[in-house]
LOSE-188525 format. One record per residue (C-alpha): residue in three letters; y, z, x. Coordinates in steps of 0.001 Angstrom, whole numbers, plus 500000, padded with zeros to 6 digits. Example, Ala and Ser with C-alpha at 12.3 -4.5 7.8 and 13.67 -1.06 7.14 Angstrom:
<res: ala | v: 495500 | w: 507800 | u: 512300>
<res: ser | v: 498940 | w: 507140 | u: 513670>
***
This chain:
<res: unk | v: 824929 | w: 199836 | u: 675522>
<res: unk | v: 821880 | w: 198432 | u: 677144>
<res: unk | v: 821054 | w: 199584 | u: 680641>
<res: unk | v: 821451 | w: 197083 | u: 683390>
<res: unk | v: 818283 | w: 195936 | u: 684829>
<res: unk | v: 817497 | w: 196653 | u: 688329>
<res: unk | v: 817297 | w: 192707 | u: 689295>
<res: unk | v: 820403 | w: 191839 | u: 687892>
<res: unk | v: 822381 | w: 195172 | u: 689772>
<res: unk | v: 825174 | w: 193095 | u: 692486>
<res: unk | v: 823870 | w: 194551 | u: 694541>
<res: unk | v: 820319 | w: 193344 | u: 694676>
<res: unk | v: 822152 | w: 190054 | u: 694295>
<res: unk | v: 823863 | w: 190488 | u: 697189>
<res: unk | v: 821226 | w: 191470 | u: 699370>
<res: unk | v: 818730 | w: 188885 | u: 698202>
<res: unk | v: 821803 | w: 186350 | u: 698446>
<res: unk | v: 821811 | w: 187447 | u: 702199>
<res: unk | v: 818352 | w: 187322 | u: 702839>
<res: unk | v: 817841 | w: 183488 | u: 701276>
<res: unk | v: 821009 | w: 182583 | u: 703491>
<res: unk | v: 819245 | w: 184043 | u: 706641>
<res: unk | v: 815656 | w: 182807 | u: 706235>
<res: unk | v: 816829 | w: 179021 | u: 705184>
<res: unk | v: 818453 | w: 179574 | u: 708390>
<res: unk | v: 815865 | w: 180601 | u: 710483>
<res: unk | v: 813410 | w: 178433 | u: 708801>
<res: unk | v: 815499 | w: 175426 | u: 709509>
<res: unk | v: 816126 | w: 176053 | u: 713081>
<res: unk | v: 812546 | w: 177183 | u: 713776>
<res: unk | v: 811691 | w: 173161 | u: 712063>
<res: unk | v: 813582 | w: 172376 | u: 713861>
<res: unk | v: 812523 | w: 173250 | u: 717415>
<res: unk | v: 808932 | w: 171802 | u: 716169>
<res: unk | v: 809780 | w: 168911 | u: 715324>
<res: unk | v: 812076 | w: 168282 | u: 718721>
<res: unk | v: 809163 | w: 169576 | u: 720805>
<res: unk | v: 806981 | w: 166855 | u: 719248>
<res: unk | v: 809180 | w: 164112 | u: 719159>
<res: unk | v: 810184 | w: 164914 | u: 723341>
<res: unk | v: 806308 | w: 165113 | u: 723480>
<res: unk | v: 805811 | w: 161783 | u: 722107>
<res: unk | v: 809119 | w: 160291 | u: 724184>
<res: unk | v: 807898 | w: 161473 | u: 727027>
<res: unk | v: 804324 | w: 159434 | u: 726149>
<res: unk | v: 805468 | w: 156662 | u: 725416>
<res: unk | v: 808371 | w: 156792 | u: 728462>
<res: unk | v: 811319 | w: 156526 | u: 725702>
<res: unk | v: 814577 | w: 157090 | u: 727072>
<res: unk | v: 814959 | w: 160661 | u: 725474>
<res: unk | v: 818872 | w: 159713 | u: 724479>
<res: unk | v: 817478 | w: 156720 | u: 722252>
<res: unk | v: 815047 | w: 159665 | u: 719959>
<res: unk | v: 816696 | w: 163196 | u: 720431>
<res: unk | v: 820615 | w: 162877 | u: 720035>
<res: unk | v: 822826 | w: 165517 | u: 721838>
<res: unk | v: 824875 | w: 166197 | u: 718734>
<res: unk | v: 821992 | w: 167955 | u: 717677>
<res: unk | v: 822807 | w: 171186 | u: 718894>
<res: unk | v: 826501 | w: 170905 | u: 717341>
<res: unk | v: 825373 | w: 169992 | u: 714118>
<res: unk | v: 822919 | w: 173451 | u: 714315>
<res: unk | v: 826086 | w: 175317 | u: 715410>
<res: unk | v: 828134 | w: 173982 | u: 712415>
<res: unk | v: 825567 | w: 174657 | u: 709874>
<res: unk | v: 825636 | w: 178360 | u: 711388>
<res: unk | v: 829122 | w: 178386 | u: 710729>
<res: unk | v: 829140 | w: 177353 | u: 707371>
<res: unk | v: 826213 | w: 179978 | u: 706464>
<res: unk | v: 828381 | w: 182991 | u: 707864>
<res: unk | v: 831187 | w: 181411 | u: 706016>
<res: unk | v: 829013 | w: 181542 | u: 703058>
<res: unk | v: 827788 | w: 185197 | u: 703430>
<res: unk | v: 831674 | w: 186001 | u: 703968>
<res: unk | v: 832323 | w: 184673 | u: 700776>
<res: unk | v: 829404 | w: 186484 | u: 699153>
<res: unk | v: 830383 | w: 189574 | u: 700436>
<res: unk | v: 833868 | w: 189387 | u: 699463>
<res: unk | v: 832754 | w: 188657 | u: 695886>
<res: unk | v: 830492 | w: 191688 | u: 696232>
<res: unk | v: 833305 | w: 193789 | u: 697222>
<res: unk | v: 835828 | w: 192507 | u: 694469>
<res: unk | v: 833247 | w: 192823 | u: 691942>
<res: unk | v: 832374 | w: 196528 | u: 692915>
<res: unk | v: 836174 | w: 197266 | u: 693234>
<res: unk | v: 836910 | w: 195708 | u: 689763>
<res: unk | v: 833634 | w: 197632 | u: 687966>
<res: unk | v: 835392 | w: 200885 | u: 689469>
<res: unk | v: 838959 | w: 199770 | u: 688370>
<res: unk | v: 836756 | w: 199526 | u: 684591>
<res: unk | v: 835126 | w: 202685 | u: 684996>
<res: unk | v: 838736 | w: 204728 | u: 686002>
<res: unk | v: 840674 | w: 202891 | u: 683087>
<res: unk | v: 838207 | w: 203570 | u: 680285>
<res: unk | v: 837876 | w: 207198 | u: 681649>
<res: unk | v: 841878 | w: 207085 | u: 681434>
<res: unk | v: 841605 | w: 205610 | u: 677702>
<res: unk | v: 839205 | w: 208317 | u: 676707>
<res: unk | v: 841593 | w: 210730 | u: 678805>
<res: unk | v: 844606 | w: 209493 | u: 677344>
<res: unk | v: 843562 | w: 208897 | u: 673911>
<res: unk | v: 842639 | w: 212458 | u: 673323>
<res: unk | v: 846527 | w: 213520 | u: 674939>
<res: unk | v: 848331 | w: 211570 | u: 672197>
<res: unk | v: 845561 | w: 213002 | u: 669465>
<res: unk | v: 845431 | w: 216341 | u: 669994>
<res: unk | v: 849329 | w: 216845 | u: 669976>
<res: unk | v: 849072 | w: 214575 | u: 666443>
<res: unk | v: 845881 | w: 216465 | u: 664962>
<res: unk | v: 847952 | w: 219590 | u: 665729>
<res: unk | v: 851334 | w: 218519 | u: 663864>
<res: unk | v: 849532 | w: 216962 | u: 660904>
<res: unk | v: 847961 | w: 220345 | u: 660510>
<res: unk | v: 851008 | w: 222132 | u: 660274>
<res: unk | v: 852442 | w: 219777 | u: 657887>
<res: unk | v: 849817 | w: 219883 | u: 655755>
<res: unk | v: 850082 | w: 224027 | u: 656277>
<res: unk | v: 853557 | w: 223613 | u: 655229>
<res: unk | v: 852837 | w: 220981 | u: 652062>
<res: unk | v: 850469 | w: 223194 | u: 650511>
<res: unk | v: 851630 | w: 227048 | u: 651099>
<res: unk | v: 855004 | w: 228875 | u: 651112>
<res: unk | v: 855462 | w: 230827 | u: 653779>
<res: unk | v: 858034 | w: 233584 | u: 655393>
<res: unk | v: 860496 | w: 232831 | u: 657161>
<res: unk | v: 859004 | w: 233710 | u: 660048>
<res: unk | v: 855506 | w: 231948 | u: 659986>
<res: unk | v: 857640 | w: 228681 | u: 659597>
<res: unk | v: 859634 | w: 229367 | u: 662584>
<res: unk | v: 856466 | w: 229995 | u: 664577>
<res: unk | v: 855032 | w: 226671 | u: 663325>
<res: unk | v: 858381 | w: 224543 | u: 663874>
<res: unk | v: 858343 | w: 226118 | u: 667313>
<res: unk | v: 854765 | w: 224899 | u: 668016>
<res: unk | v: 855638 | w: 221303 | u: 666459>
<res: unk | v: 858593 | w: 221348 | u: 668909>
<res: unk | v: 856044 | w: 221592 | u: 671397>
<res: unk | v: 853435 | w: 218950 | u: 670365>
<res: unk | v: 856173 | w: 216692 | u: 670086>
<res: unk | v: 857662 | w: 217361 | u: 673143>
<res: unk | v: 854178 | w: 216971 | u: 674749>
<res: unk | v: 853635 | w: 213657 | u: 672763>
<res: unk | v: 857128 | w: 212156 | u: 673928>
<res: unk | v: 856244 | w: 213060 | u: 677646>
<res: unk | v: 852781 | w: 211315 | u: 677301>
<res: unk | v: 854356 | w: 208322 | u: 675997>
<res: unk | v: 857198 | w: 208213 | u: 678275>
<res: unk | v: 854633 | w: 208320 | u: 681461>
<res: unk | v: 853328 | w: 205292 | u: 680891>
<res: unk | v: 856496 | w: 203753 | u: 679896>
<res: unk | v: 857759 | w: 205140 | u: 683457>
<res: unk | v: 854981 | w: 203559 | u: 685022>
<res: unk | v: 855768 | w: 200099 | u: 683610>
<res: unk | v: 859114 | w: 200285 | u: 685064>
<res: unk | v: 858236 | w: 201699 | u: 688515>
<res: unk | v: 855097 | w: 199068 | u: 688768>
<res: unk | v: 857445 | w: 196258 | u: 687773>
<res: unk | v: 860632 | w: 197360 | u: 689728>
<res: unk | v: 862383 | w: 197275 | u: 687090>
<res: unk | v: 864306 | w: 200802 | u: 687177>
<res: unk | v: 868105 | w: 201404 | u: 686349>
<res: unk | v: 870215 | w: 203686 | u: 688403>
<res: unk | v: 872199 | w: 203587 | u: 691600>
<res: unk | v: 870662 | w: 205364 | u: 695198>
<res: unk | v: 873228 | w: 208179 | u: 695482>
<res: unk | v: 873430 | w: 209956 | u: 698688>
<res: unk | v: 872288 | w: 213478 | u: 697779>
<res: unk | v: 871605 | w: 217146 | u: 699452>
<res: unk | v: 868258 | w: 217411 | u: 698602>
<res: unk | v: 868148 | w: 221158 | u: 698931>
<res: unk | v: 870442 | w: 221082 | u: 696050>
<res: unk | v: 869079 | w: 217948 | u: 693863>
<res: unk | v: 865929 | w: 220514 | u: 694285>
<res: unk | v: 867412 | w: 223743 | u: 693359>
<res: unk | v: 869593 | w: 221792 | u: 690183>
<res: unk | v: 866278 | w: 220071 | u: 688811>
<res: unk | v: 864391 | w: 223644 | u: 688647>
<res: unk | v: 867434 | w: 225145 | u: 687147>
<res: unk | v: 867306 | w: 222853 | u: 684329>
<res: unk | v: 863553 | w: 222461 | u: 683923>
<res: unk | v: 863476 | w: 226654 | u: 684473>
<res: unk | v: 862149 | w: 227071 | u: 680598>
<res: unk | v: 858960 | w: 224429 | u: 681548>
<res: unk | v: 857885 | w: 226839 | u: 684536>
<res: unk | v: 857758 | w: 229971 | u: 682736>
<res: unk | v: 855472 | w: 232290 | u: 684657>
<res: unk | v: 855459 | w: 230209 | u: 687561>
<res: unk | v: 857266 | w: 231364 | u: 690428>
<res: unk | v: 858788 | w: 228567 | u: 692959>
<res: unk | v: 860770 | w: 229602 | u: 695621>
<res: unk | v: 863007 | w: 227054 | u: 697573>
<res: unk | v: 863119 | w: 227553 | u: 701272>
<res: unk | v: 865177 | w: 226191 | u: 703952>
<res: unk | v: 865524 | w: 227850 | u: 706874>
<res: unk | v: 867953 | w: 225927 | u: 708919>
<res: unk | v: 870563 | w: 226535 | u: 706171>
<res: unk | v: 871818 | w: 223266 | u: 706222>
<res: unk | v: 872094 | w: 220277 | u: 704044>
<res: unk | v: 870471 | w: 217422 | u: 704256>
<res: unk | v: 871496 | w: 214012 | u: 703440>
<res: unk | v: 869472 | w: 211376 | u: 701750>
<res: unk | v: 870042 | w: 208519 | u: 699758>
<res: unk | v: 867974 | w: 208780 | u: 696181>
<res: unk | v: 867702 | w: 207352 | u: 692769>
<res: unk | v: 868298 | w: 210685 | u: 690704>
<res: unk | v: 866289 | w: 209548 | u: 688106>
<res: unk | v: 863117 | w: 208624 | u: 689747>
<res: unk | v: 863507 | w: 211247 | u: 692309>
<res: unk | v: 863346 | w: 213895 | u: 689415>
<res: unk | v: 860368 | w: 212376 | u: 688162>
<res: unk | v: 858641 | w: 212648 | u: 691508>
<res: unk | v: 859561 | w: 216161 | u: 691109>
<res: unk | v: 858417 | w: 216370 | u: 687766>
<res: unk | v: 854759 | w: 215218 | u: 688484>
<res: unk | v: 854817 | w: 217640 | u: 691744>
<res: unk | v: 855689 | w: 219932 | u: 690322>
<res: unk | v: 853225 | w: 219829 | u: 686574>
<res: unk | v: 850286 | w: 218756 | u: 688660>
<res: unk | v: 851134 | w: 222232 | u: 690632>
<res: unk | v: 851183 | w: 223886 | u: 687045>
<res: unk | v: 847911 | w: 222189 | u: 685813>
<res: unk | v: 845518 | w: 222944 | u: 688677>
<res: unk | v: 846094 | w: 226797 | u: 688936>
<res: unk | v: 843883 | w: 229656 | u: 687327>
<res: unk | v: 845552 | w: 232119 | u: 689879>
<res: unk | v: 847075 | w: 235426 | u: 687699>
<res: unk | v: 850346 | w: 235080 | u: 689687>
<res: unk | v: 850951 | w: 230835 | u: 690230>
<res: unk | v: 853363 | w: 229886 | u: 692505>
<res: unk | v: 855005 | w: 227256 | u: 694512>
<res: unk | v: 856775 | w: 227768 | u: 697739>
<res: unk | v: 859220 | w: 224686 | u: 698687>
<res: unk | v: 860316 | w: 224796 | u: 702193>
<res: unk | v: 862651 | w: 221788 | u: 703403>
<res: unk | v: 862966 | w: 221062 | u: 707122>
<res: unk | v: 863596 | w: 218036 | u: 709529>
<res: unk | v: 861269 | w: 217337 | u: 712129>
<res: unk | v: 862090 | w: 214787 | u: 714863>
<res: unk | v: 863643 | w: 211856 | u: 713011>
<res: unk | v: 862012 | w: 212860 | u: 709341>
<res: unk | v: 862849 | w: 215181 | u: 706386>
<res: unk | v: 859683 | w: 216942 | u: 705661>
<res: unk | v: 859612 | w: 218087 | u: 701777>
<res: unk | v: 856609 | w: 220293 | u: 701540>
<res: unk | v: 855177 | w: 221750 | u: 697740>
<res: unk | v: 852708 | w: 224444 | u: 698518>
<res: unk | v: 850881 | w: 225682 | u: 695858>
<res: unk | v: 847998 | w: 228548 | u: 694964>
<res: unk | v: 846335 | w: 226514 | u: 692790>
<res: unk | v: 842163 | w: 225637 | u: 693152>
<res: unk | v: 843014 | w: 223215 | u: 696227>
<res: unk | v: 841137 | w: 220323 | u: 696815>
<res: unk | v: 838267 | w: 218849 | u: 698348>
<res: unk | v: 838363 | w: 216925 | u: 701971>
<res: unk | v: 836917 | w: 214029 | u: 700144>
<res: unk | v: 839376 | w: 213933 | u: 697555>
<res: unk | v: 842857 | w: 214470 | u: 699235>
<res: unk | v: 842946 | w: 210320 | u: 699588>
<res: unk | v: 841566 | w: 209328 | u: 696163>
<res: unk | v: 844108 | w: 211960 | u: 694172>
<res: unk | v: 846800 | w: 209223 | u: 694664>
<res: unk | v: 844937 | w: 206408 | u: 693410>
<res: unk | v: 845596 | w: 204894 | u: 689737>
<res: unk | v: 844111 | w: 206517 | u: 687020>
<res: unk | v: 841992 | w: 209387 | u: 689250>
<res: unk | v: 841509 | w: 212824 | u: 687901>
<res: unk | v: 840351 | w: 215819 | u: 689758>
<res: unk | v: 837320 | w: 217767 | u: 687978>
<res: unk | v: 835277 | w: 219280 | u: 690912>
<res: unk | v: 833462 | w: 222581 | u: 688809>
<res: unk | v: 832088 | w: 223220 | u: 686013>
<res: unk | v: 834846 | w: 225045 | u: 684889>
<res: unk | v: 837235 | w: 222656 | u: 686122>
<res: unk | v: 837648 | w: 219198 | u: 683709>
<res: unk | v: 840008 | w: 216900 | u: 684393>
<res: unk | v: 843285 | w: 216909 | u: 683025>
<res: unk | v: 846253 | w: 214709 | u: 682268>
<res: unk | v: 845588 | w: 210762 | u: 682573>
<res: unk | v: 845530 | w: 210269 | u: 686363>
<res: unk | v: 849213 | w: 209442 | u: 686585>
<res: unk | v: 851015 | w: 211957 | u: 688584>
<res: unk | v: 850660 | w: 211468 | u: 691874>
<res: unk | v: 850205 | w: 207795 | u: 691796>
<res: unk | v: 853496 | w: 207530 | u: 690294>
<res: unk | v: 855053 | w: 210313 | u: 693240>
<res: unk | v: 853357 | w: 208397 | u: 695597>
<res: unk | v: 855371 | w: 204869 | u: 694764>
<res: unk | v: 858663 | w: 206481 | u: 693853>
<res: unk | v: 858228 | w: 208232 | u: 697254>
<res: unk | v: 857934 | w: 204267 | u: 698457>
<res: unk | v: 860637 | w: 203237 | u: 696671>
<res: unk | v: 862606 | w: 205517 | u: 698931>
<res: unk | v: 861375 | w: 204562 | u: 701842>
<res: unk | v: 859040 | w: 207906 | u: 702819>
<res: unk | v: 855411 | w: 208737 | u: 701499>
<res: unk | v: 853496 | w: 211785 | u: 700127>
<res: unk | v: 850218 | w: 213351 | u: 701809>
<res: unk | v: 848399 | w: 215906 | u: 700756>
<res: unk | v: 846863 | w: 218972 | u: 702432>
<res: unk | v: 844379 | w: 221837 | u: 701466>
<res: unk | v: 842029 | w: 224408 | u: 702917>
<res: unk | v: 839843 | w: 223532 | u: 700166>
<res: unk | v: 838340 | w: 225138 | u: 696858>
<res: unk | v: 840351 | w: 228216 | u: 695802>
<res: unk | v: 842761 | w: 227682 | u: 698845>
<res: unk | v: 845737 | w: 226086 | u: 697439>
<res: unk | v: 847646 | w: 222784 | u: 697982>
<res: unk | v: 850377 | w: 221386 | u: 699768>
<res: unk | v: 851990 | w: 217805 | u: 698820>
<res: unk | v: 854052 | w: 216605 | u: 701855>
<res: unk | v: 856826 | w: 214349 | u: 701281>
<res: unk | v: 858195 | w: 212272 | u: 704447>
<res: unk | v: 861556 | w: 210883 | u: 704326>
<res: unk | v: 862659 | w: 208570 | u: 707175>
<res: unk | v: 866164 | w: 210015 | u: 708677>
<res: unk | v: 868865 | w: 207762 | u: 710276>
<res: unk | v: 870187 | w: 208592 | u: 713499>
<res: unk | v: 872916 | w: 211699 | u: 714076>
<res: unk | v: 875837 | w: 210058 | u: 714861>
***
């Protein structure tokens, strides 16, 4: 791909755009202040009635032309913006492409392998259970690749099934880890709520446990500590259900915390660190936490310090 010359950059259109808008301005009005200083000169010679040479709409029609520049430079910079916004919208989904691509290979490269394993050698008993137990697992990583986006599409286009059920969440919480227990092996969550009490809140199941899903794996993903783990604590505060996911993980930069919950972003802050997964996750928790009404934020004492995804559910009044 052939790099982008310097004069053809936007941005140097944009600026240059700017600057031609400015001095045709300035040129214009300074032509015109000569020319009305000669032609009152010459009035004032010949004792012309200054109304019959030099009009008093002159002034408007100076103002109005201003106006219509700004307008123009308004419209320049909002095509600037869009344009940058749409070459960084490119640069995310290719990245999320490349990203993606190599999620649904790798899991494919790995099965054909072990097919091919299986074509061409007999093996014990027990060296084919391994391998079925590993193709279990690419498949099961496949499927949950392919079902993301397939999610996506349904939450982006409103299009989900399923009733909002009025639900503890301290329980919908505690059931979804139960079931998903054999994903989190050698992670340790803990679910706290120290009030003891339920609390109420109307949910889609579904979507709800695939908010908790992506909290939860992103949790998983990010942490190189020896013991991870997740602490869930559940309280109210005020009028709001505060749902907060603190993990040990790497934690995040300040600059980052907003831009995690964009389409398509990926954290990769070290050297040692890539980025994982296709940039997903969170965007997806953030609009099923919209569908119900509330919103996630995000916390962290930075690098090495852990996170902490905050969800906020709006509570109705205690009757």
């Amino acid at each position: 791909m052939n790099q982008q010359k310097w004069f053809t950059h936007p941005i140097f259109v944009f600026i240059f755009s700017i600057v031609a808008l400015v001095t045709s301005l300035f040129l214009y009005i300074y032509w015109y202040m000569e020319v009305s200083t000669g032609l009152e000169a010459m009035v004032r010679k010949l004792n012309m009635a200054p109304e019959q040479v030099l009009e008093s709409q002159t002034w408007l029609v100076i103002l109005v032309l201003s106006i219509l520049v700004a307008i123009i430079l308004l419209g320049i910079f909002t095509i600037f913006v869009y344009n940058q916004k749409t070459v960084q919208l490119y640069r995310l989904q290719n990245n999320f492409i490349n990203n993606f691509t190599h999620e649904l290979k790798t899991p494919v490269t790995s099965l054909k392998l072990y097919l091919e394993t299986f074509l061409k050698h007999e093996l014990p008993a027990e060296d084919r259970s391994k391998y079925l137990h590993y193709m279990i697992h690419d498949v099961e990583r496949l499927s949950d690749n392919i079902a993301q986006i397939l999610n996506l599409a349904r939450i982006e286009s409103k299009s989900y099934t399923g009733d909002f059920v009025l639900s503890d969440m301290v329980q919908v919480i505690e059931s979804f880890y139960e079931s998903n227990r054999h994903i989190f092996q050698n992670f340790e969550i803990a679910v706290h709520n120290p009030s003891g009490r339920p609390f109420l809140y109307c949910i889609n199941i579904s979507l709800f446990e695939m908010l908790l899903m992506n909290l939860f794996t992103n949790a998983i993903k990010y942490n190189r500590s020896l013991s991870p783990r997740m602490d869930i604590g559940i309280e109210q505060k005020k009028r709001q259900l505060y749902i907060c996911f603190k993990d040990n993980g790497i934690g995040l930069h300040k600059s980052e915390i907003k831009k995690i919950f964009r389409k398509f972003y990926q954290v990769g802050r070290s050297d040692n660190m890539t980025a994982k997964g296709s940039g997903l996750g969170l965007y997806m928790a953030q609009n099923i936490a919209r569908i119900h009404k509330g919103k996630v934020i995000a916390e962290s004492g930075g690098q090495g310090k852990g996170s902490s995804f905050i969800l906020i559910l709006p509570l109705k009044n205690d009757k």
